[in-house]
N, C-alpha and C positions, 0 to 999 in steps of 0.2 A: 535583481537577481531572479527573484520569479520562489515558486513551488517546484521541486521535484520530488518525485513517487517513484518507488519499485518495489515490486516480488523477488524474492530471491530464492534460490534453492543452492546454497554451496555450505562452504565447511568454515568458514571467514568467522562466522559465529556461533561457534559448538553451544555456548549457553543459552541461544534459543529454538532451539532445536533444527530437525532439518528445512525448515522454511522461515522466512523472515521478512517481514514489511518495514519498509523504513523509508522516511522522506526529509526533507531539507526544507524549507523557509528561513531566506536573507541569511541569519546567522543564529537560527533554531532547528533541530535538529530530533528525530527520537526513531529507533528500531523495537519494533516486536516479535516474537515467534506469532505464528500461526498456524492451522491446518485446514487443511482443504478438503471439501463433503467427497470431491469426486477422483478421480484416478486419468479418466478422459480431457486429453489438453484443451480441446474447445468446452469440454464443461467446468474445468479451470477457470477458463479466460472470463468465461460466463459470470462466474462466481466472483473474481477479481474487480469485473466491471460492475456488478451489483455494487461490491463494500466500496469500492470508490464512489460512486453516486450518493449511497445513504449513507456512509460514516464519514469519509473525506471530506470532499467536494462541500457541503454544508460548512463544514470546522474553519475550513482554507480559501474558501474564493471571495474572491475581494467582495468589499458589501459595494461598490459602484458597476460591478459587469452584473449581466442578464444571468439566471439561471437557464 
């Protein structure tokens, strides 16, 4: 089945505020709020791609692929 990842910004889940990180593995699963430093969508995306590399990406990728 793989890893899936997303940013959210909707109303889906009021009790984590207006932003939400939440990702899938096989048949584990977990969502959080978050907030973001910037206001500019490219220094969003900036930021999003940073905590994927240092927080994610480390947790979740297979210990046999390359980093």
């Amino acid at each position: 089945m793989g890893f899936h990842a997303g940013w959210h910004q909707d109303e889906d889940h009021s009790d984590l505020g207006r932003t939400h990180f939440q990702y899938s593995l096989d048949d584990e699963g977990d969502r959080w709020g978050i907030t973001f430093e910037h206001e500019t969508p490219s220094l969003i995306l900036w930021e999003i791609v940073e905590d994927l590399l240092k927080e994610v990406r480390p947790d979740y990728q297979s210990e046999n692929e390359d980093l």
